[in-house]
N, C-alpha and C positions, 0 to 999 in steps of 0.2 A: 692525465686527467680522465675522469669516467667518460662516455660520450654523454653520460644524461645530464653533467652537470655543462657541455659543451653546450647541446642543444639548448638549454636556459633561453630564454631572450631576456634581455636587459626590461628595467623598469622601463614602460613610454610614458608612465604621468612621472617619473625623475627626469627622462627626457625634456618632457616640457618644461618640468618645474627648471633645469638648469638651464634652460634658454631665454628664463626668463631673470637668473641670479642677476644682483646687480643694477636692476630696475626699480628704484624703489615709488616709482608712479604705477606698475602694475597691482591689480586688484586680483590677489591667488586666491581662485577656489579649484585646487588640484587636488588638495589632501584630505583624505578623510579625517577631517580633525575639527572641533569645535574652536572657534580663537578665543575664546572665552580661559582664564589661567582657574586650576583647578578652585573649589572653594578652600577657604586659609585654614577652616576646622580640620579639615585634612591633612594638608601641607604642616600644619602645627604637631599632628600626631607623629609624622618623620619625624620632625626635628626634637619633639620630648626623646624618641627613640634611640637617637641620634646622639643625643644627650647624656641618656643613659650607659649607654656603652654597648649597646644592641650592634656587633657589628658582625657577628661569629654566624657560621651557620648554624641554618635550621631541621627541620624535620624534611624527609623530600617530597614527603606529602603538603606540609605545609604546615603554620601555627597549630595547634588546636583548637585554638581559641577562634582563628579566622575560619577554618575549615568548618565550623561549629555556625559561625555566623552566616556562612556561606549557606548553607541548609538551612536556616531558619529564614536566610531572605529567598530562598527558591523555594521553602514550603508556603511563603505566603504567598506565593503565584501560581501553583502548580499544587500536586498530589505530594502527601510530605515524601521529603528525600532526607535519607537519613545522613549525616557529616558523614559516614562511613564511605559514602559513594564519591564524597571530592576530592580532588588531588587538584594542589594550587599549584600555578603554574607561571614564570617569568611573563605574562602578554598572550593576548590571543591567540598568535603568531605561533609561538610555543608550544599550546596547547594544540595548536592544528597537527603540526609536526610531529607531537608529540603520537597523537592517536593514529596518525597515520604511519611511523615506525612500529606502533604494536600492531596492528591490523595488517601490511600491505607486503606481500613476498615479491621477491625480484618476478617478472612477468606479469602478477594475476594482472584481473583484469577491472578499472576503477571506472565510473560510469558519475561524469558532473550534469547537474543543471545549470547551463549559460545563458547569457555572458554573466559575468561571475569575478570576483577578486582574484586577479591572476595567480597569489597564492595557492588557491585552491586546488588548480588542476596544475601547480607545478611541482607541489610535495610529493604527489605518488606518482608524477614523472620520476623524478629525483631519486624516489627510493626502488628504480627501474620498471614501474606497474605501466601497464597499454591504459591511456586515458583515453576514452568515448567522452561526447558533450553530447547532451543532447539540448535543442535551443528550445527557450523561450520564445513565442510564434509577435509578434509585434502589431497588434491590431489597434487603427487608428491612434497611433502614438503610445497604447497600454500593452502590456506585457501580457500573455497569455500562458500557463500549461499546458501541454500537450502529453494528458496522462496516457494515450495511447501509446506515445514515441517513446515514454519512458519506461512501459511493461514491457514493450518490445526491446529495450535494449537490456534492462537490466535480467538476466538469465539467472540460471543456476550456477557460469561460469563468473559471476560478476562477485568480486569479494565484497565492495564498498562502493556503495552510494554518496553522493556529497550531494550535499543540499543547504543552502545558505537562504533563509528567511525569515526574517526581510531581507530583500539582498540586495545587495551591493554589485552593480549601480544602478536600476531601473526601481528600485522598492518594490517592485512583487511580494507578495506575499502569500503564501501558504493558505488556502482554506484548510476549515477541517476536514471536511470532505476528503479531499485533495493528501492529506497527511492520512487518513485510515485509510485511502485506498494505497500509499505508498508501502504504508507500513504491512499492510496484510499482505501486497505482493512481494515486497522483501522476505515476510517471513516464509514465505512459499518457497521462493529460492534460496533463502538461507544466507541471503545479504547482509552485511552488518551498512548500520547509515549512520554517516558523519555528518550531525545536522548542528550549522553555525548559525547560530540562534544569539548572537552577539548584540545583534539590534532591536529585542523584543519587545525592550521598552518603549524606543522608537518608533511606533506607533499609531496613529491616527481614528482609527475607527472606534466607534465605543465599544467598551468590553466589560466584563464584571470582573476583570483582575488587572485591567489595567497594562496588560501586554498581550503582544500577535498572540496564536495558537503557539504551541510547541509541543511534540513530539513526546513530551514527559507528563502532556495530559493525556495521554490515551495509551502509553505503554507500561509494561510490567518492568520492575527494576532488571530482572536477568536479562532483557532486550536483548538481542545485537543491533544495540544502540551507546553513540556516546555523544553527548551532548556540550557544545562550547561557550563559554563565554568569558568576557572580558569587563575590568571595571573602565576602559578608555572610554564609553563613547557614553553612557547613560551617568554615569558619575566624574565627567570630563578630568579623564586622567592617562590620555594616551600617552606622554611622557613616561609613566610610572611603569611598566611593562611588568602589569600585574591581569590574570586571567586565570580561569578554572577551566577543571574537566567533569563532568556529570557522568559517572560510569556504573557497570554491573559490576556489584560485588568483586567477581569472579577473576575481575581486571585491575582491580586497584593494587593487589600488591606489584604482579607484573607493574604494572605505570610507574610503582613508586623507585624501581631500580632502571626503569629507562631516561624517569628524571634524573636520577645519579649521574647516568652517563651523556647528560646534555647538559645541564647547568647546575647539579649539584641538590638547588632550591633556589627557591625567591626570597630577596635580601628582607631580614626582619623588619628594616624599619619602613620599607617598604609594604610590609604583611599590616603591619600596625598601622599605618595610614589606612589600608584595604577594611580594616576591623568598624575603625571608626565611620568613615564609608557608608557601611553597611547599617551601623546603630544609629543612622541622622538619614538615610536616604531620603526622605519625605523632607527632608530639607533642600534637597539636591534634584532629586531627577524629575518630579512631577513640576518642579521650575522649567527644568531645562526642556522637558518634552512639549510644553506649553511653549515653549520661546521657541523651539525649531516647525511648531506646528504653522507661528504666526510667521518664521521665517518661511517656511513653503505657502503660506499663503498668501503671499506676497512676491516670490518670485516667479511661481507657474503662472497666474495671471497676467503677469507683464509679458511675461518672454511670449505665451500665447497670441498677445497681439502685436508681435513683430513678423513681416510680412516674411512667409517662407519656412518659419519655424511650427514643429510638431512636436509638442508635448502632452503630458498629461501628468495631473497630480501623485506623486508616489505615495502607498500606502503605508508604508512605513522608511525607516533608516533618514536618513539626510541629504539622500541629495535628489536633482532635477536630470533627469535623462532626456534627452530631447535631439531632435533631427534640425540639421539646414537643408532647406532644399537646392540641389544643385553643385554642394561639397559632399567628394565622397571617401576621399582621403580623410581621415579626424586626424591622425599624426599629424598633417601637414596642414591641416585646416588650426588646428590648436597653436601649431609655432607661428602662423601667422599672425592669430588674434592675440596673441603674446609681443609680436614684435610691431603692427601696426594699430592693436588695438587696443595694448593693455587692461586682456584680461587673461588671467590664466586659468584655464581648465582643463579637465584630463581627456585626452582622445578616448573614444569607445572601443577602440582595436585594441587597449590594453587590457579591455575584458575579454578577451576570443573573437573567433570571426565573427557569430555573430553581432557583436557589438560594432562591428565596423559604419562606420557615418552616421555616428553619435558622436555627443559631446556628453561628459557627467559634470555638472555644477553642484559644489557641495554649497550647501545655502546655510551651514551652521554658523551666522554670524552675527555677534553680536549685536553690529548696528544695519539696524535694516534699510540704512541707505547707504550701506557698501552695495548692496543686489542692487537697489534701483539703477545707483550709477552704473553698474558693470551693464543693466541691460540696455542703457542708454547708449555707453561705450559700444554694444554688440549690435545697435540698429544702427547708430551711425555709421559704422563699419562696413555693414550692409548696403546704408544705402550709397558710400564711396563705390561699393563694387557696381554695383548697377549703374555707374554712371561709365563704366569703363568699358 
């Protein structure tokens, strides 16, 4: 086996999540996933598909039809993109992997901003590249940039940037500011940036389009720039392992023979659910962003006033990032509150070091007295331990 697939380290939010199989009195907020089942107009479009006899492959680009809709719902957010720039792709997941086999040579050298979905900094391990982090600085419980640390890191020797924002787990987010000066110093060194922009709808702050910044309002299509997204989290359809690529021209065919040799395409009646998706959105996500807004507003106030803990509101994505005072282990802090306090959450060391003594709570839930209770379950737990 290669050594870079030795060095891997296992999932720590599967870690906890299997510590806690079997429990059915625990309350899991480990996964990044909404518990809400996708909407039926959706789930309906499979199965007409399904129906039809849709079972053959497709294009490795993708439908035409979806790749067309796909452009038409990222020109109403952004500067228009023309269908020519997307390549549809199996899941976000996919599409990471994807851009990161066309961009990444055994050695160069990859530069993330952490702590970060451990996927992120473990693809261009994988495909043997030197990953740098540079962290996110953590003031009074809020996430900070440090554009300084990241001119200084990112060189002329640097191929690729990764940038995930809103990100995953502290919600950070991206100013503009903040995106023109990354972008103009990439372009200086001739960086290409892989910016996960999966959660833009995710959102919080008012805007005139209704999502974070992104990278695609301020660049030219030849960019060395490739931009990701997925229908799991703003059209609750993580199941579906359905996502796009936003590319330059210049990239799309290369992408379309690197999909060949990963999974071919993404299955039609799958693409067909993604279509429909797309032509009802406003049925779908300005719900869902609305219901994760009241969910976050609702569990950062709570957990605030439990004695020890440090949090602050995220400005985007789903979940709650937050400190205990006086646990520094999260691994070992998370299997406890699993096994004496049923609640399940993901440790912060599965983002990088810096994430270490955090916990992330994904607050995508339906009923907003699964959070109360969990935070209930987390003070009481607390105050057990102060008694010992």
């Amino acid at each position: 086996m290669r050594q870079a697939i030795e060095n891997l380290e296992a999932s720590r939010i599967r870690e906890v999540a299997n510590a806690g199989l079997g429990r059915d009195s625990v309350l899991a907020f480990w996964f990044g996933e909404s518990d809400e089942v996708t909407p039926d107009f959706i789930r309906q479009a499979a199965i007409d598909s399904l129906h039809k006899g849709e079972t053959f492959y497709a294009h490795n680009l993708g439908l035409p039809e979806l790749r067309e809709a796909v452009a038409g719902y990222m020109s109403r957010l952004h500067p228009r993109i023309d269908a020519g720039r997307i390549a549809i792709t199996s899941g976000g997941v996919s599409a990471l992997i994807l851009a990161v086999q066309a961009l990444v040579d055994p050695g160069d050298e990859v530069v993330a901003i952490t702590p970060v979905w451990p996927n992120l900094t473990a693809q261009p391990a994988i495909m043997g590249a030197t990953v740098r982090c540079v962290p996110l600085v953590a003031r009074q419980g809020e996430w900070v940039l440090d554009l300084g640390a990241v001119r200084a890191a990112v060189t002329a020797r640097t191929k690729l940037l990764i940038v995930n924002a809103p990100n995953n787990p502290t919600g950070w987010t991206l100013s503009r500011a903040e995106q023109e000066a990354l972008l103009a110093h990439c372009r200086e060194t001739g960086t290409w940036i892989l910016a996960d922009e999966v959660y833009e709808r995710l959102y919080y702050e008012p805007t005139s389009n209704g999502c974070a910044p992104s990278f695609l309002d301020i660049s030219e299509p030849e960019e060395r720039l490739v931009v990701v997204h997925s229908f799991s989290k703003s059209f609750l359809m993580t199941g579906w392992r359905l996502g796009w690529l936003v590319l330059p021209p210049s990239l799309v065919d290369a992408m379309g023979k690197i999909i060949e040799f990963n999974t071919s395409c993404a299955s039609v009646f799958t693409q067909r659910a993604g279509v429909v998706a797309l032509q009802r959105t406003d049925e779908v996500t300005p719900r869902v962003v609305a219901h994760l807004k009241k969910c976050r507003d609702t569990l950062v106030p709570l957990l605030a006033q439990v004695p020890g803990v440090s949090v602050a509101p995220a400005r985007g994505g789903m979940y709650a990032f937050f400190q205990l005072q006086g646990y520094g282990d999260s691994l070992a802090l998370a299997k406890r509150l699993v096994l004496e306090a049923g609640i399940g959450l993901a440790p912060g060391a599965a983002f990088g070091a810096e994430g270490e003594g955090w916990l992330r709570w994904c607050f995508a839930s339906h009923d907003l007295g699964r959070l109360e209770e969990g935070v209930r379950r987390l003070r009481s737990w607390l105050a057990s331990q102060a008694g010992r």
